[in-house]
C-alpha positions in Angstrom: 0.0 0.0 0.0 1.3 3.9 -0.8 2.1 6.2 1.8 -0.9 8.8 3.0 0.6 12.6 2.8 -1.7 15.0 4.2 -1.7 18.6 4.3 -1.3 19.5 7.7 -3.2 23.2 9.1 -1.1 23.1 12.6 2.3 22.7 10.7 1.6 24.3 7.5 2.8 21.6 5.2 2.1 18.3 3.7 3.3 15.2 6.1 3.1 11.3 5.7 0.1 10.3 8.1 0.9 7.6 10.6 -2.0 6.7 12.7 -1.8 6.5 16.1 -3.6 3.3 16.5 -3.3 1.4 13.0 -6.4 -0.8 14.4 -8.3 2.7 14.6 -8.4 5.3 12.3 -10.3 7.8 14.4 -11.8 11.3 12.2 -13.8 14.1 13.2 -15.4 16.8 10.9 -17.6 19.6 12.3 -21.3 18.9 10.6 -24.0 21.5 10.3 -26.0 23.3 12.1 -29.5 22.8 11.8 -31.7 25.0 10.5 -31.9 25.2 7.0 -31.1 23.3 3.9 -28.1 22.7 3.0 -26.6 24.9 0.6 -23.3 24.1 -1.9 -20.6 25.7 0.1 -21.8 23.3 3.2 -21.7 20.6 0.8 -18.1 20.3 -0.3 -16.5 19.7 2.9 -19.2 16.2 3.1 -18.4 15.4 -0.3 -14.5 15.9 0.3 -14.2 13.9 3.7 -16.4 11.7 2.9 -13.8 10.4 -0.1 -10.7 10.5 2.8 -13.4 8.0 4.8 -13.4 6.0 1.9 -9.3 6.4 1.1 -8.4 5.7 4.9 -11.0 2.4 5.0 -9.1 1.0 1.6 -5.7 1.6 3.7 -6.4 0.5 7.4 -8.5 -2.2 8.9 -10.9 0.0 10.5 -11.8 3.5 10.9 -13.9 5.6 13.0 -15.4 8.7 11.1 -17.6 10.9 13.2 -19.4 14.2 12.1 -21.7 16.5 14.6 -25.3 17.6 14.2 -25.2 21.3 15.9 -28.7 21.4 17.0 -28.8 24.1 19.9 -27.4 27.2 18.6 -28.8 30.9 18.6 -29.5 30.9 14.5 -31.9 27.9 15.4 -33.2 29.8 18.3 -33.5 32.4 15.7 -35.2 30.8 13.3 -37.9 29.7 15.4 -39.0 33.2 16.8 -39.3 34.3 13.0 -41.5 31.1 11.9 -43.3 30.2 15.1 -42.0 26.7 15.3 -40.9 24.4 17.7 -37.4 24.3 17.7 -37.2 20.4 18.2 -39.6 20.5 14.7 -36.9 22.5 13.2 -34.1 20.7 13.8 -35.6 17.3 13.2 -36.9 18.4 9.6 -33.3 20.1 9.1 -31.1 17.0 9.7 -33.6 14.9 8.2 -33.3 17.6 4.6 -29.5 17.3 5.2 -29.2 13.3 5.1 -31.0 13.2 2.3 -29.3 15.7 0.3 -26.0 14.2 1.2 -27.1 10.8 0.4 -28.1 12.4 -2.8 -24.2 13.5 -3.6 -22.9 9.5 -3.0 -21.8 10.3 0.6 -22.0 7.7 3.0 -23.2 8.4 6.7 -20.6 8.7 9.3 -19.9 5.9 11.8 -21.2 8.6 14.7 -23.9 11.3 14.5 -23.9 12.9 17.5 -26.1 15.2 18.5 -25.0 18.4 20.9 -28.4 18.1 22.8 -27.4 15.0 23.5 -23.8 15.4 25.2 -24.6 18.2 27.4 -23.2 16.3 30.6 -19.7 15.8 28.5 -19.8 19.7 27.6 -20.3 20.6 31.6 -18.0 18.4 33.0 -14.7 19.7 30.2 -16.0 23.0 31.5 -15.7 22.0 35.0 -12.0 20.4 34.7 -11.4 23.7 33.0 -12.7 25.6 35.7 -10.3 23.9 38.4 -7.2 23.7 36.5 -7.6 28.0 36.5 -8.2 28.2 32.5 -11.8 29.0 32.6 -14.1 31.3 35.1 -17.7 31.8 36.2 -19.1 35.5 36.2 -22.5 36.7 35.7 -24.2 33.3 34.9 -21.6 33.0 32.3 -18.2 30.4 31.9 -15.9 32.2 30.1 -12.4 30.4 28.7 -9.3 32.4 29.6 -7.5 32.7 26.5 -4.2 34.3 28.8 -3.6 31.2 30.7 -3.1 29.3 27.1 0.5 30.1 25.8 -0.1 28.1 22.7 -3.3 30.3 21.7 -2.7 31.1 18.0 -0.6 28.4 17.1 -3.0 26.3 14.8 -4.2 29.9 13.0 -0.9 31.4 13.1 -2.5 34.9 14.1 -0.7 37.6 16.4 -2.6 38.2 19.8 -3.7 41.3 18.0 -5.1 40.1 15.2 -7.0 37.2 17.5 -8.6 39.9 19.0 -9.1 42.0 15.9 -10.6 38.5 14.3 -12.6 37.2 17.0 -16.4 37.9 17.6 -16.1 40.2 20.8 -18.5 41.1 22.8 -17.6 43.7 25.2 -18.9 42.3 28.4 -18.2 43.9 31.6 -17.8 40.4 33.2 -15.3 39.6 31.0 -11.6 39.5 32.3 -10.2 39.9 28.8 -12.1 40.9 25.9 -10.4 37.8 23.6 -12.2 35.4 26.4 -15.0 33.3 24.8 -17.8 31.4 25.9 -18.1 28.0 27.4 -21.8 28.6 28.8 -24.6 31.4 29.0 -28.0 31.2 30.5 -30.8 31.2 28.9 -34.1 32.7 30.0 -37.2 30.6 29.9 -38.0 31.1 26.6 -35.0 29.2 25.4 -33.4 26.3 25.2 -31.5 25.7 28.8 -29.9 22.6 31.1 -29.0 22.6 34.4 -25.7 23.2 35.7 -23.5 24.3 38.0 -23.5 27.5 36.8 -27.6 28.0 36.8 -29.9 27.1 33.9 -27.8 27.9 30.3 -26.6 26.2 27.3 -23.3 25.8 25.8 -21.1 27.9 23.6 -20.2 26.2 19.8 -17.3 25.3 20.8 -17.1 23.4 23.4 -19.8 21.3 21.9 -17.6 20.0 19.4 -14.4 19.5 22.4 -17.5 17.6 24.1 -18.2 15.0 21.6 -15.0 14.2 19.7 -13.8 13.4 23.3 -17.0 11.6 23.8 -16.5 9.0 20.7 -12.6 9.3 20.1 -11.0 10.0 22.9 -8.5 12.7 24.3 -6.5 12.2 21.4 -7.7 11.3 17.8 -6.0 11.6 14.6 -7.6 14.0 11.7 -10.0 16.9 12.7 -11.3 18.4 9.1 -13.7 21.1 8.3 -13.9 24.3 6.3 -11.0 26.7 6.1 -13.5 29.4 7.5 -13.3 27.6 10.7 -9.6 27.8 11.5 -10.5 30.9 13.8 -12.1 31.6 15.8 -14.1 27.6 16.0 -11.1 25.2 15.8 -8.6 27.2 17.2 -10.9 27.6 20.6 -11.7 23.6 20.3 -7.8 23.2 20.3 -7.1 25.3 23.0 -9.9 24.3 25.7 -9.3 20.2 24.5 -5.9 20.6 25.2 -6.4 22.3 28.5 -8.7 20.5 29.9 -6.8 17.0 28.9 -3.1 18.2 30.0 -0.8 16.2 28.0 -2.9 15.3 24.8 -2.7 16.3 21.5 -6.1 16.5 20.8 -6.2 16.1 16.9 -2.4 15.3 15.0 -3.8 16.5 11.6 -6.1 19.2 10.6 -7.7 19.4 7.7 -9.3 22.6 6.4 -11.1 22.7 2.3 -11.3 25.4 0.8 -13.8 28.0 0.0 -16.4 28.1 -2.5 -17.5 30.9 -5.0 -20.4 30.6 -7.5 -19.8 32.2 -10.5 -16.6 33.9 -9.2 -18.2 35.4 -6.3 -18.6 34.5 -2.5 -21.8 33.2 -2.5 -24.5 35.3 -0.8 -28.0 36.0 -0.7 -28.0 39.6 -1.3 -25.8 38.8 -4.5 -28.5 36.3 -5.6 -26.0 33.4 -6.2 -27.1 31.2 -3.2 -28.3 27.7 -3.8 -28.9 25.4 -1.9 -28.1 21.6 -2.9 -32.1 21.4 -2.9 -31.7 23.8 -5.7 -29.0 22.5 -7.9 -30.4 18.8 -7.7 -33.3 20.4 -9.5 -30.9 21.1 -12.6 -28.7 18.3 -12.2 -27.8 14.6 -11.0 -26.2 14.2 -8.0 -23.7 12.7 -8.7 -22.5 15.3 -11.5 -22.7 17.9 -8.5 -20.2 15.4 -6.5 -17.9 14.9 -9.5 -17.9 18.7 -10.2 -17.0 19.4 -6.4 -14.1 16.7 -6.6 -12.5 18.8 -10.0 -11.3 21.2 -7.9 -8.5 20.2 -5.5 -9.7 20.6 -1.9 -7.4 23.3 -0.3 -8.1 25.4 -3.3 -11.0 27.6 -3.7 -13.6 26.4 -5.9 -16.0 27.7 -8.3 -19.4 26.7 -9.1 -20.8 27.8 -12.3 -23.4 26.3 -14.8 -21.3 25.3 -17.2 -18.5 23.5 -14.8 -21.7 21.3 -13.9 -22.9 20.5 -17.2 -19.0 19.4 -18.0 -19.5 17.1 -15.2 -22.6 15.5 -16.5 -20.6 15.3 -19.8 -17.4 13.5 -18.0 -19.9 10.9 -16.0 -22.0 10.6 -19.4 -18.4 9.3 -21.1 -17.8 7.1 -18.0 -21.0 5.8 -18.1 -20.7 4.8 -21.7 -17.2 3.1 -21.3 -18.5 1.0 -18.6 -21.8 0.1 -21.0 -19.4 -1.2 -23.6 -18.5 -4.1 -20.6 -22.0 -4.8 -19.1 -21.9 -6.8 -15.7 -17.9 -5.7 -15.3 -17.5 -5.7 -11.3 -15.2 -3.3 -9.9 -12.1 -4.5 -9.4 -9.2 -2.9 -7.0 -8.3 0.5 -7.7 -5.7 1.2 -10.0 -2.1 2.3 -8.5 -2.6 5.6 -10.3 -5.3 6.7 -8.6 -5.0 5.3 -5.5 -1.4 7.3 -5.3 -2.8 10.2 -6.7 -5.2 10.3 -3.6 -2.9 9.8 -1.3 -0.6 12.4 -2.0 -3.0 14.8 -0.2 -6.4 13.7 -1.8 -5.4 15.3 -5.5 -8.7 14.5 -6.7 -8.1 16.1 -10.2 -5.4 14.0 -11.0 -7.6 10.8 -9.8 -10.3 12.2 -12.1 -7.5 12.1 -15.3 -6.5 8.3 -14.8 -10.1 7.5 -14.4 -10.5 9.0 -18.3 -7.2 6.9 -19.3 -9.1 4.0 -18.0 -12.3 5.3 -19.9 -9.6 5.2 -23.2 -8.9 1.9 -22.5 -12.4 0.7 -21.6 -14.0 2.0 -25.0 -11.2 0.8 -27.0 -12.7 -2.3 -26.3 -10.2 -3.2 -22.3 -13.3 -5.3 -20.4 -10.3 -5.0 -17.4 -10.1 -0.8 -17.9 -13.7 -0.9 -17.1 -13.5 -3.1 -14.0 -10.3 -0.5 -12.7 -12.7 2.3 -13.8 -15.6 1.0 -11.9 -13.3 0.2 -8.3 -11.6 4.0 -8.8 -15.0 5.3 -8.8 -15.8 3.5 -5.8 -12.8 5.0 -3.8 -14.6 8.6 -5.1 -18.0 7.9 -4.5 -18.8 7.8 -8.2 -20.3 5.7 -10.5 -22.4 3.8 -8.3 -25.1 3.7 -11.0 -26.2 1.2 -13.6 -25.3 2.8 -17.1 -28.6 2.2 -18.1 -30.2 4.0 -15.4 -27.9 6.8 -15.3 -28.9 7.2 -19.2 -32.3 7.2 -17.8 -31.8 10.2 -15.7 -31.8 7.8 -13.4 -35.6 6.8 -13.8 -36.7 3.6 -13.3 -40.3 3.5 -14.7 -40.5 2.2 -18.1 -43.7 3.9 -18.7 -43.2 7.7 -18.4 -39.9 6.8 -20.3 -42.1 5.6 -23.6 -44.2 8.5 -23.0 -41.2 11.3 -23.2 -40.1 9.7 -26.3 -43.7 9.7 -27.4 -44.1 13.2 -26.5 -40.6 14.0 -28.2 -41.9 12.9 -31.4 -44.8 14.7 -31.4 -43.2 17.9 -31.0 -40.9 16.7 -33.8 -44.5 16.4 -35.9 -45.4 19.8 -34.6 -42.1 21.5 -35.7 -41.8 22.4 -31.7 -38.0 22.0 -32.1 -37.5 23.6 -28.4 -39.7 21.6 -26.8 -38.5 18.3 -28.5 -34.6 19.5 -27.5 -35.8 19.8 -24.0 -37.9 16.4 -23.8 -34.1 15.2 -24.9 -32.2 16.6 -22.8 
């Protein structure tokens, strides 16, 4: 088997990946928070760890891949004073939306879904050990971390103490010692979600949710921690430094992972620019699967951008794929070529998996039955392909009857000289 090199956030450079425990490949990846669809920019970072879970499985016996559900946070508080809901009816429709639209994109579920709700006693006692080992303090109903009592605060961001404090989301509370301090717990009035705890009736701050559960399922120290690069400060940054405080003498996570941004149409995506879509949205114009391959095209630590006609080249690409494999009906995938196996593990270089999947397409419609069974087993380590050619041809329908009765309605706007309407009905 090749050597993993992965690009490492904390040291800034790429580095051969040793697990810790070769018997336990232990991930964590921040999920979403609750309450909305997803949209495209929370999609790539599923998309993209979801083919390292599938990379690390094909190189170690066994791996543990967990990924959060946020679902007490003040944008879901939010959202349920503007529509009336309950917020438990918000939350449960939200992740309910979000599995499906993942499952829609090829990724497979996690091994662990926890919910934040649901480890609320791991989030008070971290706080508590935090508390007595002097790096955390109580004040107005509040438990603020003290960010001076960690010398390595900054290190995984690489950010001066002044541009930590210009960065961070200060609030300028008088019960704060320092105005860099952030929040472990607040209370909440009755209107909102609250627990009990030593502190009076509150809820946590984000990050020590996600410091509560990846101790919860992996341990004090696990080996990749992955997410967007827009969380590398202030989120994982404070998850580093109150994990490592509280657990004196861990490392909490030895790799971090961090994707890269993406832009739709060479913009950040935003609703006041009109240019936000959620995966809902795009699976209206497009398979799912050509949404996955177009978010693989891109390298992961490079921004990406999402246009129209990127996505339509991606149907194209899976539409030649498709048709090498139907030259070979019935090939099973066999192992993954060396190519593109090493060209994921130096650092997941997805593009350059993506061009020896097309040699292999070469081969397979020159007539190679064993190009098509390598092309089939690389697009298992991607999450692609997982189709019948047939039924991707289909669109991926599977009754025969409204099929017959496009085709029938394509002729008839043939007859009819509706040439737009009979392009369409192809398409």
């Amino acid at each position: 088997m090749p050597d993993l090199y992965l690009h490492n956030s904390l040291t800034r450079r790429k580095e051969r990946f040793a697990p810790a425990d070769p018997a336990n490949v232990r991930m964590y990846v921040c999920g979403p928070t609750v309450y909305d669809l997803a949209h495209l920019g929370n999609a790539r970072p599923v998309v993209v760890y979801d083919v390292l879970a599938r990379l690390l499985r094909r190189l170690y016996p066994h791996v543990t891949y967990v990924r959060n559900i946020t679902d007490v946070d003040d944008k879901i508080n939010a959202r349920a004073r503007e529509t009336g809901q309950p917020i438990s009816a918000i939350t449960t429709r939200t992740t309910e939306d979000f599995h499906k639209d993942m499952e829609a994109l090829g990724a497979l579920p996690p091994d662990q879904e926890p919910r934040a709700t649901a480890h609320i006693a791991e989030m008070i006692m971290i706080i508590q050990r935090l508390i007595e080992s002097g790096h955390a303090y109580a004040a107005d109903g509040h438990v603020l971390f003290a960010v001076a009592t960690d010398p390595g605060y900054g290190k995984l961001s690489g950010r001066s103490p002044e541009e930590l404090l210009a960065g961070a989301r200060i609030d300028p509370a008088p019960y704060k010692r320092d105005a860099g301090d952030f929040v472990l717990w607040k209370p909440s009035s009755d209107d909102l979600p609250g627990w009990d705890s030593p502190w009076g009736r509150g809820r946590p701050g984000w990050h020590i949710e996600c410091s509560a559960m990846s101790w919860r399922y992996l341990g004090e120290t696990f080996d990749i921690h992955g997410g967007g690069s827009d969380l590398i400060f202030p989120h994982h940054e404070n998850e580093m430094a109150q994990s490592l405080c509280a657990f004196p003498g861990s490392a909490f996570a030895r790799f971090w992972l961090h994707n890269g941004m993406l832009q739709v149409n060479g913009e950040k995506m935003s609703k006041s620019l009109g240019n936000f879509f959620t995966v809902r949205d795009v699976l209206a114009k497009a398979p799912g699967e050509a949404i996955r391959l177009l978010l693989l095209r891109t390298h992961y630590r490079s921004a990406l951008d999402f246009t129209d006609h990127g996505l339509a080249e991606a149907k194209k690409e899976l539409d030649r794929f498709y048709r090498a494999l139907a030259q070979h009906p019935g090939s099973a995938a066999a192992d993954p070529p060396v190519a593109v196996l090493d060209a994921l593990c130096d650092d997941l270089n997805t593009p350059l998996a993506l061009a020896g999947m097309h040699s292999l397409a070469d081969a397979a419609l020159a007539g190679d039955p064993a190009a098509a069974s390598s092309l089939r087993g690389a697009g298992t380590l991607l999450g692609l392909l997982w189709q019948d050619p047939d039924t991707w041809f289909r669109g991926g329908a599977d009754d025969a009857a409204a099929i017959e009765a496009a085709i029938a309605d394509r002729l008839a706007a043939r007859k009819a000289k509706d040439f737009a309407r009979a392009d369409a009905i192809r398409a």
